[in-house]
C-alpha positions in Angstrom: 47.1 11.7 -21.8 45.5 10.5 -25.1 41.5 11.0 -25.4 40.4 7.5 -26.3 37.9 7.0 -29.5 35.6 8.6 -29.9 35.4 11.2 -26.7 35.9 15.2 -27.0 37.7 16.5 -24.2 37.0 19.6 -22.5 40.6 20.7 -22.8 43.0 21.8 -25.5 46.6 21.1 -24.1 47.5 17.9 -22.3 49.1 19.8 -19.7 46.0 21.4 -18.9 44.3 17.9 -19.0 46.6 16.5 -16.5 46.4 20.2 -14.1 42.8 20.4 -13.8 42.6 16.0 -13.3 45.4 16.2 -10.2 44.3 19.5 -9.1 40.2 18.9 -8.0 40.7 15.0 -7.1 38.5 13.6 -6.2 36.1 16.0 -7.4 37.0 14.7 -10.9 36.5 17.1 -13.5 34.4 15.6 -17.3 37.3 14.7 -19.1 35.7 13.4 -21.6 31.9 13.6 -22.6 31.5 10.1 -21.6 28.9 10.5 -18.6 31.8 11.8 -16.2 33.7 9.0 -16.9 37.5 9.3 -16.0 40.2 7.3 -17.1 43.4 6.3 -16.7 46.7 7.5 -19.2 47.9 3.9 -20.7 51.4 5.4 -19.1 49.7 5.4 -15.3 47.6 2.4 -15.4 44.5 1.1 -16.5 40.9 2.0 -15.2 38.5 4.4 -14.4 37.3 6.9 -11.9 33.4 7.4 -12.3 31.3 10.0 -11.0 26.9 9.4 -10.3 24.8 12.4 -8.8 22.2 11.2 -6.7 20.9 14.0 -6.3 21.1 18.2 -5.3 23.9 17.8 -2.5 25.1 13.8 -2.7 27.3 12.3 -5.1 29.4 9.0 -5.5 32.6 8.2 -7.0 34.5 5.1 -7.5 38.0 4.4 -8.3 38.9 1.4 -9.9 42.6 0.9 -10.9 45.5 -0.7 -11.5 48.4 1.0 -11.6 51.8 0.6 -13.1 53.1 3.9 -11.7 53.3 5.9 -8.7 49.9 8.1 -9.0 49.2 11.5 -7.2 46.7 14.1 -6.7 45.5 16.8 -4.9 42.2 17.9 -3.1 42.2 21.4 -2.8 40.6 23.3 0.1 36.9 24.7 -0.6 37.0 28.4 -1.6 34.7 30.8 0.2 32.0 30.6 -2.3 31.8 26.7 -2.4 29.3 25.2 0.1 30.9 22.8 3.0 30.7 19.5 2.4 32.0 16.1 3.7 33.5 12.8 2.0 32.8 9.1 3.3 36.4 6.9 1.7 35.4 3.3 1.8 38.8 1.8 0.9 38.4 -2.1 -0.5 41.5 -2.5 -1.9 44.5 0.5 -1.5 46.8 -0.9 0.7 49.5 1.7 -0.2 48.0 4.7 0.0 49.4 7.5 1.9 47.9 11.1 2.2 48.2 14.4 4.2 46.3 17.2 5.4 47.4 20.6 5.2 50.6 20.2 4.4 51.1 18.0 7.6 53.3 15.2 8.4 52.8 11.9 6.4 49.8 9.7 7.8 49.6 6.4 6.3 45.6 5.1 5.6 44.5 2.1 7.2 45.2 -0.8 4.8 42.2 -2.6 3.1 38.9 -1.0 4.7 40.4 -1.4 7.8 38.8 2.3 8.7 36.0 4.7 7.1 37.1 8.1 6.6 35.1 11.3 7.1 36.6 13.9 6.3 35.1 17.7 5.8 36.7 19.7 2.0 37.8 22.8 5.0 40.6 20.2 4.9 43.2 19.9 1.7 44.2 16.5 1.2 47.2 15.4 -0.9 47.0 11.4 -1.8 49.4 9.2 -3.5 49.1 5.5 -4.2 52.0 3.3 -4.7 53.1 1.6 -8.1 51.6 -1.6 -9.2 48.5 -1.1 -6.5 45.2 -2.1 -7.2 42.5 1.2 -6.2 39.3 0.2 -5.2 38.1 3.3 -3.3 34.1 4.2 -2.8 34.0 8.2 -2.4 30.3 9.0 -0.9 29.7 13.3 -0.9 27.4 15.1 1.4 26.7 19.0 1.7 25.9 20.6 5.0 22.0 21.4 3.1 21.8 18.1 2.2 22.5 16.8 5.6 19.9 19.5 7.2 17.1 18.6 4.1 17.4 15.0 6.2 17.4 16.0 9.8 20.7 15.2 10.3 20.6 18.4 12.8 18.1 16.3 15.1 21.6 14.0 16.2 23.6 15.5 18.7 26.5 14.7 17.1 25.9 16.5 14.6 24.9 19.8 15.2 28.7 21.6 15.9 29.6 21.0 12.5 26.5 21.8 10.1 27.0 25.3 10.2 26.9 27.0 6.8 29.7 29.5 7.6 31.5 30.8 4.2 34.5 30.6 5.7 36.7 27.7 6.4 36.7 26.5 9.5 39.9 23.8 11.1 38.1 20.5 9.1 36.7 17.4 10.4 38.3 14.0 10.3 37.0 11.3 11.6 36.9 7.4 11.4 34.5 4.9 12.1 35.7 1.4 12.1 33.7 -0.7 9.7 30.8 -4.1 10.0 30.6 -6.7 7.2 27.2 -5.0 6.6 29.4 -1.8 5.1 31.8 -4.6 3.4 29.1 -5.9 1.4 27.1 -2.7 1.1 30.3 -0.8 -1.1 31.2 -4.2 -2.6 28.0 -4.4 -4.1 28.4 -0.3 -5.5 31.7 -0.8 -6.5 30.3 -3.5 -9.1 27.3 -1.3 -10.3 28.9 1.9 -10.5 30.3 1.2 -13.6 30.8 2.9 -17.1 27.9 1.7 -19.4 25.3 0.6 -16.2 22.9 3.6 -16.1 20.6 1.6 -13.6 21.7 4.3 -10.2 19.1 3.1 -8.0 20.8 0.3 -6.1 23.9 2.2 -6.2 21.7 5.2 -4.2 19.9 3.1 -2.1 23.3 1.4 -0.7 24.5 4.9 -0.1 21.9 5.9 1.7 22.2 2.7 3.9 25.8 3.6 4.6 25.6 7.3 5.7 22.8 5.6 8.2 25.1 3.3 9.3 28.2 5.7 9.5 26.0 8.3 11.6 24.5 5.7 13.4 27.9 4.5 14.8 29.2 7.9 15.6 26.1 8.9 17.5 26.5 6.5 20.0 30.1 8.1 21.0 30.6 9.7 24.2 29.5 13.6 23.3 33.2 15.3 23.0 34.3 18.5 21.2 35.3 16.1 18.1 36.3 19.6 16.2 38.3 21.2 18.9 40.3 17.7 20.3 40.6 16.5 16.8 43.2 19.0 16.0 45.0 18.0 19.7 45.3 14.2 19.4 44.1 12.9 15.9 48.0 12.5 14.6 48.9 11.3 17.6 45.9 8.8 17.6 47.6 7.5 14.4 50.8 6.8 15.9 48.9 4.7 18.7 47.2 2.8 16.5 50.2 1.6 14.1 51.8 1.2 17.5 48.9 -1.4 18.4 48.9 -2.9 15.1 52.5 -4.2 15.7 51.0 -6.6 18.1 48.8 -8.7 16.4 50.8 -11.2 16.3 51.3 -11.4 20.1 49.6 -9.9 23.0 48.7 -6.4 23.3 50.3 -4.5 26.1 48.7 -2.5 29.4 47.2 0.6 28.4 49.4 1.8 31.2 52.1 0.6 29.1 51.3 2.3 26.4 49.8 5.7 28.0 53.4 6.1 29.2 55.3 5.3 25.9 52.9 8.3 24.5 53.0 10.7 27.4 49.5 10.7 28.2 47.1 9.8 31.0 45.8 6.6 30.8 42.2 8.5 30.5 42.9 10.8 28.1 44.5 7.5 25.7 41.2 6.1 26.2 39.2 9.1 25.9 40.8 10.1 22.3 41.3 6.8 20.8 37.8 6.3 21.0 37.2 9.5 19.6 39.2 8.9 16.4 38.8 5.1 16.1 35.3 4.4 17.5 35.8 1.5 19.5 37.9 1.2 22.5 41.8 -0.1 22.3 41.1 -3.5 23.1 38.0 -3.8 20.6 39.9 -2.1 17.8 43.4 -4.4 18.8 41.0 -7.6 18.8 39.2 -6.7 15.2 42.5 -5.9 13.8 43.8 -9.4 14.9 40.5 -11.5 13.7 40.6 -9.3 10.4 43.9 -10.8 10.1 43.1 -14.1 11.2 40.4 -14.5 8.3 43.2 -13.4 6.0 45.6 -16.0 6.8 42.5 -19.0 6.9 41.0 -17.9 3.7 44.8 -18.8 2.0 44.4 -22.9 1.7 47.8 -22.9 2.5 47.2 -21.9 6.0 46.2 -24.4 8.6 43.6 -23.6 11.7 46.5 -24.1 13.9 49.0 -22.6 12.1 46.9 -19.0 12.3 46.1 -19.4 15.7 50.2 -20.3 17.2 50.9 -17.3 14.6 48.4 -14.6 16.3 49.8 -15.5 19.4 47.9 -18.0 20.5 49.1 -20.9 23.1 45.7 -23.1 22.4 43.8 -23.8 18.8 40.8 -23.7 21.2 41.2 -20.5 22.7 41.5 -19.2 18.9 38.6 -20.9 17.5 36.3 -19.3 20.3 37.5 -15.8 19.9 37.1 -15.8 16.2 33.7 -17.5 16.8 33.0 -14.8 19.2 33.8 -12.4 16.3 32.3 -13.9 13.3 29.9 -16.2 14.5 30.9 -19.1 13.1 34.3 -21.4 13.6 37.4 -21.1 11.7 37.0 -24.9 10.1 33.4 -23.7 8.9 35.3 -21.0 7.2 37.7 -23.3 5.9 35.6 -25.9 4.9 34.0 -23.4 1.6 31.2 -26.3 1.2 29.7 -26.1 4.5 29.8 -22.5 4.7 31.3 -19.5 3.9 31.4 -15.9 4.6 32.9 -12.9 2.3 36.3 -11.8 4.0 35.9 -7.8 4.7 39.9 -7.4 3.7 
């Protein structure tokens, strides 16, 4: 990796460089001098990973590149000195990225903020993105103190995992599926928090919006063991929901259906899927669907009716309501950019 012009790096052997960049993603160590400004090797890609503290105990990253070569890194596991923490990934872009925890089996992220992800530094996370991808990823950071100094402790939810313990416990990893508000929210970070714009304020205050928003989602889940079941059900969970995903384009099955194609009670598929994904099966199936449908009518090549016989369904009409019911307005307002228009969340 060649320093640009200009900027000392903390280094003195490439290798080294290269170690300490993979090895404490995405806790990005200063490369260069450059206001903890990462970027790219011309051979990898082009872009820039940028780091802003807020302040004692929250921090933001964003990643923004394009790649021309498969790209790697590891998260390592806290030590026993290092204070518990937790990450918020807001993925805009990233379609191909892949990661495990813990050495686990392969889990493959949900495409193009289809998801948040919480998920606690007990946990190692190993990450690769796909040649020729385009990264857009907000990282937001919390500490456990930071969370406390806020009165995070006063939410139910909360309280089982803001325990200062040195040790590491099994992790937390959670997800939280996303509103237009969050959309537009790490949109408008992920233009500001850029080399050269020392202006942070915006860029903290939309932060701060979003952990509301996150914590104000999970708080009104049913009260569960989320540590204890998480470690049961969460892969599984993932395996149910690319399962779901394969019907978008038709109808979704009977929960029996699928309870019995996983080998579970149709109570406890309910019970967990919630747990992981937020929203029940048939809201997170429907929201997958319309995601998709705003896809397909925000390409001019795609007609109304074309979208709606390709989701599945037998009437235009039936389509146009649902998506209404979803997004408030019709699919030919969408279409028609000079009467109105609304920023996709894909």
């Amino acid at each position: 990796m060649k320093p640009s012009p200009n900027r000392k790096t903390t280094h003195e052997s490439t290798d080294d460089l290269i170690e300490s960049f993979m090895g404490k993603m995405p806790y990005f160590v200063k490369v260069y001098t450059d206001k903890s400004v990462v970027y790219l090797p011309e051979t990898t890609g082009t872009g820039f990973s940028r780091m802003l503290y807020l302040e004692d105990g929250l921090s933001v990253r964003n990643l923004n590149f394009s790649l021309k070569s498969e790209f790697e890194f590891i998260r390592l596991a806290r030590k026993t000195d290092e204070e518990k923490t937790f990450q918020l990934y807001y993925f805009l872009d990233s379609i191909n990225f892949h990661f495990t925890l813990n050495e686990e089996n392969e889990l493959l992220s949900p495409a193009t903020f289809s998801n948040i992800i919480l998920v606690s530094n007990d946990l190692q996370i190993r990450g690769r993105f796909e040649k020729n991808d385009t990264v857009k990823v907000i990282i937001i950071s919390i500490s456990v103190s930071w969370l406390k100094k806020n009165g995070f402790e006063a939410l139910e939810f909360c309280k089982p995992f803001l325990v200062e313990g040195k040790e590491r416990d099994k992790g937390i990893l959670l997800m939280q599926y996303p509103g237009i508000e969050d959309y537009n929210l790490v949109t408008a970070i992920n233009k500001a928090h850029v080399p050269g714009n020392e202006f942070s304020f915006p860029v903290k205050a939309n932060c701060l919006k979003l952990i509301e928003l996150f914590f104000e989602a999970i708080e009104k889940r049913k009260t569960v063991d989320l540590k204890e079941n998480h470690t049961n059900y969460f892969l599984q969970m993932i395996d149910v929901e690319k399962r779901i995903t394969e019907y978008l384009t038709a109808s979704l099955p009977l929960i029996k259906k699928i309870s019995q194609e996983f080998f579970m009670s149709e109570s406890n598929l309910k019970k967990h899927f919630r747990m992981v994904y937020g929203k029940n099966i048939y809201e997170y199936y429907l929201d997958k669907k319309m995601n998709l449908a705003m896809r397909m009518l925000l390409n001019e090549k795609n007609s109304i009716s074309h979208v709606a016989y390709s989701l599945g369904y037998d009437k235009v009409s039936g389509f146009s309501k649902a998506f209404k019911k979803m997004y408030g307005i019709l699919p030919s307002q969408l279409k028609n950019k000079d009467s109105f228009y609304i920023e996709s969340p894909l």
